[in-house]
C-alpha positions in Angstrom: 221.0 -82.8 -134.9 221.1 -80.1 -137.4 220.7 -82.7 -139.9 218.4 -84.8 -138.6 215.8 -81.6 -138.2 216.8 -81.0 -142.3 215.7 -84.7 -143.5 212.3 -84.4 -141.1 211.4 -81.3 -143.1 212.5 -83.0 -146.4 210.0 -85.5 -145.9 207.7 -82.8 -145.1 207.7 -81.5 -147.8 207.8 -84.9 -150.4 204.7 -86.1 -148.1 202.7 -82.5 -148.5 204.0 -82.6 -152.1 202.2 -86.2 -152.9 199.0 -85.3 -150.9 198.6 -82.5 -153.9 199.5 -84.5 -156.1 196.7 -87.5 -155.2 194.4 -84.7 -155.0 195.1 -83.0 -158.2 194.8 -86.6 -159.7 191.7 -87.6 -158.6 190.5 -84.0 -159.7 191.4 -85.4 -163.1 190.3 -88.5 -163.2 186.7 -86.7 -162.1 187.0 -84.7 -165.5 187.8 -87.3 -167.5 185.3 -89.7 -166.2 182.6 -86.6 -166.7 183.8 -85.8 -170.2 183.7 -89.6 -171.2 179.8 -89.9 -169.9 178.4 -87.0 -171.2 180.8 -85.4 -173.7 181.7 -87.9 -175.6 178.6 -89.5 -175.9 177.1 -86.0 -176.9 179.8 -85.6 -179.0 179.0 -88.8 -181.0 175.4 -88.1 -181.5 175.4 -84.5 -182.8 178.7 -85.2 -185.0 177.6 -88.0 -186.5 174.9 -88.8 -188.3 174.6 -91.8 -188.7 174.9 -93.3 -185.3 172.1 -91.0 -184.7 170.0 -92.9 -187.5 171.2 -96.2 -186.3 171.2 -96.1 -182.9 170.1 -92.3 -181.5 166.4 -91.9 -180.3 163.6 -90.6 -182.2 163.6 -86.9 -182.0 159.7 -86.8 -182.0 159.2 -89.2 -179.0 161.5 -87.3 -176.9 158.7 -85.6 -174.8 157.0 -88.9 -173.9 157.3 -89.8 -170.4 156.0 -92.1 -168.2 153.5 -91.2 -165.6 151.0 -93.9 -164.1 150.5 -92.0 -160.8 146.5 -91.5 -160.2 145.4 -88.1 -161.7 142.3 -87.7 -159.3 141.3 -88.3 -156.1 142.1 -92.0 -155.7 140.9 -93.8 -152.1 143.5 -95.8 -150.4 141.9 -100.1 -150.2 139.4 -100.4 -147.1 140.6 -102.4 -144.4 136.9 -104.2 -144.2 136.6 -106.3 -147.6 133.9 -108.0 -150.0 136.1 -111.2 -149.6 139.2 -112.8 -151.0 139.4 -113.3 -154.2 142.2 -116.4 -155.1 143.7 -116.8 -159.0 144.9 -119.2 -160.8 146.4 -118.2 -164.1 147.7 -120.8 -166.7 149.3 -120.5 -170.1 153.0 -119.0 -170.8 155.1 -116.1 -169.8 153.4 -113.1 -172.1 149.5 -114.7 -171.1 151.0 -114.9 -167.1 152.1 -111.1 -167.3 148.6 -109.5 -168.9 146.8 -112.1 -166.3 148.2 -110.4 -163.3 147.6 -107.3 -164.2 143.7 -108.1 -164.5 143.4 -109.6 -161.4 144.4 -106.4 -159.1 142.5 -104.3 -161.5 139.5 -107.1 -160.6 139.9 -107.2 -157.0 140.3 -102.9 -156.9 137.0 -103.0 -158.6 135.6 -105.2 -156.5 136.8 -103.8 -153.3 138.1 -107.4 -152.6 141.2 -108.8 -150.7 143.7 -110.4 -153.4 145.5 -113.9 -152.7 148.7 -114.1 -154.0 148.2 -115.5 -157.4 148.8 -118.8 -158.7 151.0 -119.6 -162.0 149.8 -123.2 -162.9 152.9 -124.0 -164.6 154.8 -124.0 -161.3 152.3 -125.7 -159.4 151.8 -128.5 -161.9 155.8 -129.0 -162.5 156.8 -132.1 -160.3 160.8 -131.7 -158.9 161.3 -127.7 -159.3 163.1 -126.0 -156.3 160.2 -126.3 -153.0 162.4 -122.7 -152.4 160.1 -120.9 -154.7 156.6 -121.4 -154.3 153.7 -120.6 -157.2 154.4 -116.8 -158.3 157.5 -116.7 -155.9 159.7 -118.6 -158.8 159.1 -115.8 -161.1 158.3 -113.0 -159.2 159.6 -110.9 -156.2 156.4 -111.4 -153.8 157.5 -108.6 -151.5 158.0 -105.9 -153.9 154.6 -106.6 -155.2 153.0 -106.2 -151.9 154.6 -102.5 -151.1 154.1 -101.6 -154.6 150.3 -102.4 -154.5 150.0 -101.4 -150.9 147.8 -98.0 -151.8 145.9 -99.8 -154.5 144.8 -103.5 -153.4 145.0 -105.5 -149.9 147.2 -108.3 -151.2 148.1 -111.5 -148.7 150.5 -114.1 -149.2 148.1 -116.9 -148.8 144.0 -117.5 -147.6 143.1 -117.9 -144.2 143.3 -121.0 -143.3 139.4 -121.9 -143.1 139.2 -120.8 -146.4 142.1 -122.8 -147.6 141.1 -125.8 -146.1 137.1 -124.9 -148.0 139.2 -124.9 -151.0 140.9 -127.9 -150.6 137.5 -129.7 -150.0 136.1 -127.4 -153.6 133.8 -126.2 -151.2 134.5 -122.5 -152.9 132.7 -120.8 -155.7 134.7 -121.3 -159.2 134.6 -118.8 -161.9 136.2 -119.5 -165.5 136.6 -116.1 -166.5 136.3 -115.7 -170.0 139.0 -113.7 -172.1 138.2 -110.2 -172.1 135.6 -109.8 -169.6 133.6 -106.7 -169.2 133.9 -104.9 -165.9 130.0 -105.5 -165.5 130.9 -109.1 -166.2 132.2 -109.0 -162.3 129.9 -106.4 -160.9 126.8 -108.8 -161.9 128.1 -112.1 -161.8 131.2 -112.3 -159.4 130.9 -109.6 -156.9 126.8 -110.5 -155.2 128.7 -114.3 -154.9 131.8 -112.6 -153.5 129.6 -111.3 -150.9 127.5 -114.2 -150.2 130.6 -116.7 -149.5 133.4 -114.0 -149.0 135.6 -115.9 -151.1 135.6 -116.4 -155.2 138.6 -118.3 -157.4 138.7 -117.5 -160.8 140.7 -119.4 -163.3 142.2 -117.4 -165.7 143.3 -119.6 -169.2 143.5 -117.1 -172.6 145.7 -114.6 -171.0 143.8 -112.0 -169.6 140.1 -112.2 -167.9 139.7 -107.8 -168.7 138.7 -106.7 -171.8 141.6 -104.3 -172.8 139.8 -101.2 -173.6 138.0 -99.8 -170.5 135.2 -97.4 -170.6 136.4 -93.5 -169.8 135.5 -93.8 -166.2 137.7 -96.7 -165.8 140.4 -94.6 -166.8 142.8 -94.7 -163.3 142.1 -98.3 -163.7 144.3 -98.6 -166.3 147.2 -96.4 -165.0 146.7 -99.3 -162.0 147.4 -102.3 -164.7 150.4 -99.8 -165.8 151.7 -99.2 -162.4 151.6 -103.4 -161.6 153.0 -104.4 -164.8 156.0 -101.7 -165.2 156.7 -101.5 -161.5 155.2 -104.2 -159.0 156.1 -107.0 -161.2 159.7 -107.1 -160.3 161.5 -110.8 -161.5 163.0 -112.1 -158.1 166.7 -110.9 -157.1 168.3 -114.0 -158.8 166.5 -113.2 -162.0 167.8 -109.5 -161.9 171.2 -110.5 -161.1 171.4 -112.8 -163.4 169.9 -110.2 -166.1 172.4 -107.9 -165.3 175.6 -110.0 -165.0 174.4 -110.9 -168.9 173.9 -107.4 -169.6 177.8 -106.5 -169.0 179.0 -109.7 -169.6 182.6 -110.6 -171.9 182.2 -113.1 -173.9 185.0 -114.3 -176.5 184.1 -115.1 -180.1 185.7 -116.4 -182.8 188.7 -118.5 -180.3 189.0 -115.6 -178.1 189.9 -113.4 -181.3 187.7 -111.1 -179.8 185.8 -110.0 -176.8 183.3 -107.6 -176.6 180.4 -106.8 -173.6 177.1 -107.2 -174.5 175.6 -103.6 -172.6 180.0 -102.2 -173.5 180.3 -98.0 -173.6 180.1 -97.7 -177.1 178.7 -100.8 -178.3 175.0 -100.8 -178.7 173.1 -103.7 -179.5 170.0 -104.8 -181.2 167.3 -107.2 -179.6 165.6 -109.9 -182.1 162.3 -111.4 -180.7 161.6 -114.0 -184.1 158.5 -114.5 -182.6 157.8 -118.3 -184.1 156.4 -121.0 -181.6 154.7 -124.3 -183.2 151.1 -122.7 -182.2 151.5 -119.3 -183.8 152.7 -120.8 -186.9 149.7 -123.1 -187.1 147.4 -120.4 -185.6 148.0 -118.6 -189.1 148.6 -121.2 -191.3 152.4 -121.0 -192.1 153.7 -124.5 -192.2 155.0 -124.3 -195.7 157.6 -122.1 -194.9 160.2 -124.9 -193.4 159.3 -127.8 -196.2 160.5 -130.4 -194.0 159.4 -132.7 -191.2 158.3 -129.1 -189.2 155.7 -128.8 -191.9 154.1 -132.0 -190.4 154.1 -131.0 -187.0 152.6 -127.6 -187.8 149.9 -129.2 -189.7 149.5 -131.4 -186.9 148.6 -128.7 -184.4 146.6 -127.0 -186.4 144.2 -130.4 -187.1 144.2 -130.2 -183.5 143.4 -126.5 -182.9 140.8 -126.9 -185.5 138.6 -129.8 -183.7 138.8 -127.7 -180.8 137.6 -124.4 -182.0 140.8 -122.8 -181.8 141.1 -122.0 -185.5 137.6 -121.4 -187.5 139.6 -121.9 -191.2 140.3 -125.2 -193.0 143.7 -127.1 -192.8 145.4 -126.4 -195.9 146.5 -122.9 -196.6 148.6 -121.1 -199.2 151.5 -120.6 -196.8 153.3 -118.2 -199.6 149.8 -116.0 -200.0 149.6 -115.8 -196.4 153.0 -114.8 -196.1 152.7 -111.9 -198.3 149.6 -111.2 -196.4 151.7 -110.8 -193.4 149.8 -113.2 -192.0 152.9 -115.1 -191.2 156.3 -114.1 -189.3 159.9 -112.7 -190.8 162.2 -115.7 -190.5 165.1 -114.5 -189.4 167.2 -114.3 -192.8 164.7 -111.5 -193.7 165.3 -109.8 -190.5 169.2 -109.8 -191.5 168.5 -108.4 -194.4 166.4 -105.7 -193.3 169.3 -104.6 -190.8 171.7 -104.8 -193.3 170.5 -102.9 -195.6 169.2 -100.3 -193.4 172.9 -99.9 -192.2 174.0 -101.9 -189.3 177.3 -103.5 -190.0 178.5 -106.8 -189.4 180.0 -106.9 -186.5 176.8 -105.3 -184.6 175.6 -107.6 -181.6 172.1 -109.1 -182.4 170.9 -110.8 -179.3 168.4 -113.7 -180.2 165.5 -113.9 -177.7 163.8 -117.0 -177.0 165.5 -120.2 -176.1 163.3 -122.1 -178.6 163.1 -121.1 -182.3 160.9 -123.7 -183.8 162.7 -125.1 -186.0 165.8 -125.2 -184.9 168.9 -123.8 -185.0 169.4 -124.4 -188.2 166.5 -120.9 -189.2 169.8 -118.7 -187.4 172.1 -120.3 -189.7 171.5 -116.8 -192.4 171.2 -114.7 -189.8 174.8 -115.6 -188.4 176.2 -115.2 -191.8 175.2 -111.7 -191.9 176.1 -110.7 -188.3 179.2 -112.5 -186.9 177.9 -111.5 -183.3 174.4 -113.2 -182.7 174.5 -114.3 -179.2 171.7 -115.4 -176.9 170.9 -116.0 -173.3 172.8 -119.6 -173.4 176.3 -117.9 -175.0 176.2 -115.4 -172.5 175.4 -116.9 -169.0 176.7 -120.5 -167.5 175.0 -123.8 -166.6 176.2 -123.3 -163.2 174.2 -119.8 -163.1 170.7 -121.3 -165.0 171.2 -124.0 -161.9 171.9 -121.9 -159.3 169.0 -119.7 -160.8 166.8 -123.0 -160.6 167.4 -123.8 -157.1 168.2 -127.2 -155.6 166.0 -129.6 -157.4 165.0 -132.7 -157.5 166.6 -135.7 -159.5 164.0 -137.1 -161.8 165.7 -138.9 -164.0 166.3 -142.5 -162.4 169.0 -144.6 -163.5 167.2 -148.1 -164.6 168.9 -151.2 -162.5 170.5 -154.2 -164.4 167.8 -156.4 -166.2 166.5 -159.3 -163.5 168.7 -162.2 -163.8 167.0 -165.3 -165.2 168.6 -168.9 -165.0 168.8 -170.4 -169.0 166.9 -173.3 -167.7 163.9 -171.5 -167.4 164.0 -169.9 -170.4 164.3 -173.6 -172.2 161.5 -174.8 -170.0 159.3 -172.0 -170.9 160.4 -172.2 -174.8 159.3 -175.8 -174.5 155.8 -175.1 -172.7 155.3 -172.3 -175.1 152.5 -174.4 -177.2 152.3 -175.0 -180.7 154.3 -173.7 -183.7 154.5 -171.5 -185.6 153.5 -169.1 -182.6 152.8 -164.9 -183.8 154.9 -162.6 -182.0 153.6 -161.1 -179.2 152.9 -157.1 -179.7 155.9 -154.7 -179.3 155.6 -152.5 -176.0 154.6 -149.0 -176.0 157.0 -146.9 -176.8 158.4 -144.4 -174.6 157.6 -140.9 -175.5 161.5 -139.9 -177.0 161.5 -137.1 -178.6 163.5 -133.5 -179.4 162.8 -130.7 -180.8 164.9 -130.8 -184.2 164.6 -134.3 -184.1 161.5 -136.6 -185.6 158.8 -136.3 -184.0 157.4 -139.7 -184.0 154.0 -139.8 -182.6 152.4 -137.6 -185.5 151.3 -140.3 -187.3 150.6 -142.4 -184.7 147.8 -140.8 -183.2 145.4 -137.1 -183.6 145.9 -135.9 -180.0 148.6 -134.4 -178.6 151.0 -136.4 -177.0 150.8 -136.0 -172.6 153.5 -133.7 -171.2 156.4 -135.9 -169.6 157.4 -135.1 -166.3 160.4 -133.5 -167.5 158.7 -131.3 -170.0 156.2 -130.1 -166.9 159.6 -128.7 -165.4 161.1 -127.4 -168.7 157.8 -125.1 -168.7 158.3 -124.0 -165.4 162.1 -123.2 -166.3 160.7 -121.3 -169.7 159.7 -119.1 -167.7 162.6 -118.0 -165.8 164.1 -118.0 -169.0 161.8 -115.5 -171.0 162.0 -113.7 -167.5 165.5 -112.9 -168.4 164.9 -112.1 -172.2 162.2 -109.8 -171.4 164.9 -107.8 -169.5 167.4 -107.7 -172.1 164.9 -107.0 -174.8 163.9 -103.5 -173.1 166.5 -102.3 -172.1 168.4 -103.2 -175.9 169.1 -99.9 -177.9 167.4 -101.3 -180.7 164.2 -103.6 -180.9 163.1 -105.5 -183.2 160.4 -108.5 -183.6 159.6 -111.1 -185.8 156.2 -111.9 -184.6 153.5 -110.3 -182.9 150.8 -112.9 -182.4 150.6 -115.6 -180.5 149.1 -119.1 -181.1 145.3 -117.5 -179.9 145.8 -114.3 -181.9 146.7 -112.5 -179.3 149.6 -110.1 -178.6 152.8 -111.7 -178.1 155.9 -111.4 -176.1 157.3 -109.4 -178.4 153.9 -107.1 -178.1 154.6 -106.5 -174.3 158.4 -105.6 -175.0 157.8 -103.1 -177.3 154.5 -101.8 -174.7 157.3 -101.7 -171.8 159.6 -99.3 -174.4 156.8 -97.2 -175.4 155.9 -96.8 -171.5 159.7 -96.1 -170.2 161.7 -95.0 -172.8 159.3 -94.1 -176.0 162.0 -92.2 -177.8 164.3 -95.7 -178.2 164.5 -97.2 -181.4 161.7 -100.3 -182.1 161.0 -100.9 -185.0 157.7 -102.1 -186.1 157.9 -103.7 -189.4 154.8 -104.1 -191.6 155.3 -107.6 -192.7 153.4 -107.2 -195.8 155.5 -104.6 -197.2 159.0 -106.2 -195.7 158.4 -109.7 -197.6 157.5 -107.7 -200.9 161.1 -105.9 -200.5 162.8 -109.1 -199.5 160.9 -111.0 -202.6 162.6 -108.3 -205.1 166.1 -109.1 -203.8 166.1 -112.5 -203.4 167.3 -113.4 -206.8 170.4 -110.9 -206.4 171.2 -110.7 -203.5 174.8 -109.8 -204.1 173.7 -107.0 -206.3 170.9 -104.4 -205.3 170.3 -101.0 -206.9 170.0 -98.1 -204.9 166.0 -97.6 -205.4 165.7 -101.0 -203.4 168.0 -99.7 -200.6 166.4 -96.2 -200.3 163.1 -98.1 -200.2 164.2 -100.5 -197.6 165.4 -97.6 -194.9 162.3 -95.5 -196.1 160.0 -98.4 -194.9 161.8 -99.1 -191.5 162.2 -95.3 -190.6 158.7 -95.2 -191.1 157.8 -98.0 -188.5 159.6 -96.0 -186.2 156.5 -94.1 -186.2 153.9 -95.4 -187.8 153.8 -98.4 -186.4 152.7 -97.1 -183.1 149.8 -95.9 -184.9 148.9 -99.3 -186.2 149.4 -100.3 -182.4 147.2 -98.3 -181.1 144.5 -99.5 -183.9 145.2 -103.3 -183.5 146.8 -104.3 -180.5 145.2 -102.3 -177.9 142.6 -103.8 -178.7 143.2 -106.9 -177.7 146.4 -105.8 -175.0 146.5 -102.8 -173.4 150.1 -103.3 -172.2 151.0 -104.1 -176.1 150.2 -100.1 -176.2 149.9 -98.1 -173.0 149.6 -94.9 -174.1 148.2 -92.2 -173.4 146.8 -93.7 -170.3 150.1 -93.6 -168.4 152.2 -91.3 -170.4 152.4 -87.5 -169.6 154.2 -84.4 -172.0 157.3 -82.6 -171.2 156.8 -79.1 -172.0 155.0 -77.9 -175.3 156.8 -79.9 -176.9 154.9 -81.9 -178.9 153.2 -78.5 -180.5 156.6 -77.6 -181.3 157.8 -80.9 -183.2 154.4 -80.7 -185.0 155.5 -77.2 -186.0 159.7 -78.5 -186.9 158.8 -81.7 -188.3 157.6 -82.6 -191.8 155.5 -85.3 -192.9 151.6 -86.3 -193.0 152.2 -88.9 -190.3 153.7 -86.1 -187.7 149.5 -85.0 -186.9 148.6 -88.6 -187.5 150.9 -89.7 -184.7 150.2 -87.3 -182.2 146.6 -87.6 -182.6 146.7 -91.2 -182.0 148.8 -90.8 -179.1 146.4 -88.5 -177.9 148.7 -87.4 -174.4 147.5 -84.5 -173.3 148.3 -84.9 -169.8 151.4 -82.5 -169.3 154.5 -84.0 -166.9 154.9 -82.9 -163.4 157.2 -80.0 -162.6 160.1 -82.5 -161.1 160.0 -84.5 -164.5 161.7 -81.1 -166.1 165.7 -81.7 -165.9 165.7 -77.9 -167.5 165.5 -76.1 -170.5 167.2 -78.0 -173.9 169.4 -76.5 -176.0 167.2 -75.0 -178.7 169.5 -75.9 -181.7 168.6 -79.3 -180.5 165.2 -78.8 -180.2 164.6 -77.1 -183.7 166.7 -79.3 -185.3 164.5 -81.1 -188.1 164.3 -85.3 -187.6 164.3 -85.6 -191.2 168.0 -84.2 -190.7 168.3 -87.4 -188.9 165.7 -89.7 -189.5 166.0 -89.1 -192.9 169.8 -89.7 -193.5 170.6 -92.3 -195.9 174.3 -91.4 -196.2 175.5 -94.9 -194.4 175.2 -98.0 -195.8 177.5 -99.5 -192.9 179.4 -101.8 -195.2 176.6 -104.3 -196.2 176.3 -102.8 -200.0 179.3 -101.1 -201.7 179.5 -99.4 -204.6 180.6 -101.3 -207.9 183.4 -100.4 -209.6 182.2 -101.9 -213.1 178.6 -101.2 -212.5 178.2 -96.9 -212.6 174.7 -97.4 -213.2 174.2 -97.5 -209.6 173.8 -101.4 -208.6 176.1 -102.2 -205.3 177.1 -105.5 -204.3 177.7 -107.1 -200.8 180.7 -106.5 -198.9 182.1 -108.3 -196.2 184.9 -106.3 -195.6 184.7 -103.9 -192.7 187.2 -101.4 -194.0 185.3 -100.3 -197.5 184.4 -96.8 -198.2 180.8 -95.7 -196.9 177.7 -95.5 -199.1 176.7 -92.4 -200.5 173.2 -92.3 -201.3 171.6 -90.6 -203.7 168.7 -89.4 -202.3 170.8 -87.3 -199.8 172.6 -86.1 -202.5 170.0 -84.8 -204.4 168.5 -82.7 -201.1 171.9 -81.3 -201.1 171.5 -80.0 -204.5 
């Protein structure tokens, strides 16, 4: 009995024992996960210098926040209405996304009920998934009607008197043109909006609202800010699938190694190169492929030029324009750019854009350089872009065997044929064939443009789900970086709304803006040894892309504004933490530190719950030159030559070579 009482208290004790034990456990395990957060990652930007330069944010953007919450009194939408106004919005993904935005600022202005908006490149694709209607296959409707719900009265569809008017084109039509004045609609749409209490506007150049707004139009703006960075949510399947990408393993190299693309520790850059068949005749760049691309460049621009499109003649000095910066980095000078700023080998590069114009075969330098470049189609599945489709249907038809014809009447028609010799009879039309890094045949068969095929109507519509999830990747990358940023009209890019999106959530993440003039004149001095560089071209190469950092927002807010506001939303919907942008005037060196804050011009200050507390001050008053200006890291692209002490460095391929001392750091030590 005695015994028995013994053991019970035994166990006792062993169970009490492991219950402190779990708990003191976990306890740990809380640390460590803590320590490994926020420590480490503290640890690894003040120690070293340069991942700060490579991958930390810059210092003097740190205080930009963004704030697109009315600053006034601002009336909730009137239940009573001018009218419904309905949209329909063609062109691509970057024209789709500036569109909307106009529209509800439109229908605010005009105290009008909004129609969910039409994207023409769903409704005109024959076979997508009937799941996802119009703006529902790229965009979460419901999310867009709570988010709007204090701005604009938005409805899923038009009554259905109206609808059926519009069936018969018994409604007022409006072809908005690009960049319409707000007194464009106040005269001209708004007295018919009242008359017929329903308007449809057509919406083709990518945007129907001029982008700079008069200063009493100022809370407008913040409303374009507040649909395009936060009612525009993709759908869930778009987000998922974003995400899934985002901490994805994928296996390289015969599963030599693995690595996640959004991995603790392992940054990655974002490459937008920016080059579509219509930008690159918009601008007159065909010489820069020599081959069969040339041809088809040319051909678009004939064809731009007969409509109006482009005002110039057809031939142009491709290589003048180039050093212009009239034409985009291909992506060989993009690699060298990176390289030589610092970023190593292995660094992931993630190529947006699932159609490079011409072909792969323009990556081919730019996977010598990085052994990493992965895109959307290395990283996801063609079971997830399907199930990201939706169930669609079969177009393709499998042609039957030929119809069966007895030999005896092809002899009795061979005999009744008429006299010889007899000319053949014409060949049939050929079937429009064709691929994109294949020959394009109809170029010199006819001027026009070829008619979309049914199949290319759907590939549009899937393009867009597609840039959908590029656009996600490229904000939320550590580093930025485009090739391009024009489209075929002129107009601001994709890459243009990416780096607007940074600027508006995080404006202290790296983007670099490079001035394509200046890049090919660096790129130009190098090409003819590239194996060999002296240390005057590297210090001028980091020199020139630390000062994009900055200065290219300034030429943003000169240029692209202009034409986008969401290319540059600042200082509409951006607010100041603090003082702190008097004090980094007063830490910070430079000409370009007044410049910059001047042409941000934020003077709005943050609201008292954006302030997570005061900042260490060593932090704080800690000069960005220290960091911005570090050019101790070469990361292994150039190392030093042993027979060469003159100071020309060679590439290095190997990972394990000693770091790059520059000399421009060592003569500030001095």
């Amino acid at each position: 009995m005695k015994g028995e009482v013994k053991m019970k208290s035994k166990m006792k004790w062993v169970g009490l024992f492991g219950l402190v034990l779990s708990a003191f456990s976990i306890f740990i395990h809380f640390l460590l996960a803590r320590f490994t957060q926020m420590g480490v990652a503290d640890y690894d930007s003040s120690v070293s210098p340069s991942y700060r330069r490579l991958w930390g944010p810059v210092k003097r953007l740190v205080s930009l926040y963004p704030d697109s919450n009315p600053r006034g009194y601002y009336a909730d939408p009137v239940s009573q209405t001018n009218g419904f106004i309905f949209v329909r919005i063609q062109g691509g993904f970057h024209e789709i996304r500036n569109s909307i935005g106009d529209v509800v600022v439109v229908a605010r202005l005009l105290n009008a009920t909004l129609a969910m908006p039409e994207i023409q490149s769903t409704t005109s694709s024959k076979g997508i998934s009937s799941q996802f209607k119009s703006f529902a296959y790229l965009y979460n409707e419901d999310q867009f009607v709570l988010s709007l719900a204090k701005d604009v009265t938005v409805v899923r569809t038009l009554p259905k008197d109206l609808k059926g008017a519009r069936r018969k084109k018994e409604i007022p039509v409006f072809k908005v043109p690009y960049a319409a004045s707000p007194f464009y609609y106040l005269r001209h749409v708004l007295p018919v909006l009242k008359k017929h209490s329903v308007v449809e506007l057509v919406v083709s150049e990518g945007g129907c609202l001029q982008a700079t707004l008069p200063p009493n139009f100022e809370e407008y703006q913040r409303l374009r800010c507040r649909v395009s960075f936060h009612a525009l949510q993709f759908r869930q399947e778009v987000q998922e699938l974003s995400a899934k990408i985002l901490q994805r393993q994928e296996d390289f190299h015969c599963h030599l190694t693995s690595f996640k693309l959004r991995a603790p520790g392992r940054p990655f850059i974002a490459f937008d190169p920016g080059m579509t068949r219509e930008s690159l005749a918009y601008h007159g760049c065909a010489e820069l492929f020599q081959d069969v691309h040339t041809e088809l460049i040319q051909h678009k621009r004939s064809w731009m030029i007969k409509r109006g499109i482009v005002k110039g003649k057809l031939p142009v000095n491709s290589a003048e324009a180039r050093l212009n910066g009239s034409c985009p980095l291909m992506p060989q000078e993009i690699g060298i750019l990176l390289r030589a700023y610092g970023y190593s080998r292995d660094a992931i590069i993630y190529v947006s854009g699932g159609e490079v114009f011409g072909g792969q075969r323009t990556l081919i330098p730019l996977h010598a350089m990085f052994e990493n470049v992965v895109d959307r189609t290395s990283l996801s599945t063609p079971w997830e872009m399907i199930r990201l489709y939706g169930q669609e249907v079969n177009l393709v038809s499998n042609p039957g065997p030929p119809p069966f014809i007895e030999e005896v009447t092809k002899r009795a028609a061979w005999k009744n044929a008429g006299p010889r010799p007899r000319p053949l009879p014409p060949p049939p039309a050929r079937p429009k064939s064709y691929n994109i890094e294949g020959w394009w045949g109809w170029v010199a068969e006819s001027d026009n443009e070829p008619d979309s095929t049914v199949m290319e109507l759907r590939t549009n519509a899937h393009k867009l789900l597609w840039e959908a999830i590029d656009y996600v990747i490229c904000v939320e990358a550590d580093v930025f970086i485009p090739g391009f940023d024009r489209d075929g009209k002129g107009h601001p890019n994709f890459a243009s709304l990416v780096m607007g999106h940074r600027l508006y959530q995080s404006a202290s993440s790296k983007t670099f803006r490079p001035d394509r003039k200046e890049a090919a004149k660096l790129v130009d001095e190098i090409c003819d040894h590239m194996y060999q560089a002296n240390h005057t071209w590297l210090k001028s190469v980091r020199r020139h892309l630390r000062k994009t950092l900055l200065d290219g927002i300034i030429e943003a807010s000169n240029k692209s504004k202009s034409l986008s506001f969401l290319s540059h939303p600042v200082p509409e919907c951006s607010c100041s933490l603090r003082d702190s942008f008097s004090e980094v005037s007063k830490n910070s060196s430079g000409p370009s530190t007044s410049q910059l804050w001047k042409s941000l011009g934020v003077a709005h200050r943050c609201p008292a719950w954006m302030d997570t507390g005061p900042v260490s001050q060593s932090k704080d008053k800690e000069n960005d030159d220290d960091v911005d200006e570090d050019d101790s890291v070469s990361e292994l692209f150039f190392r030093q030559s042993s027979e060469n002490h003159e100071g020309d460095v060679e590439l290095n391929n190997n990972k394990e070579e000693n770091q790059f001392e520059d000399q421009e750091e060592e003569g500030g030590e001095r």
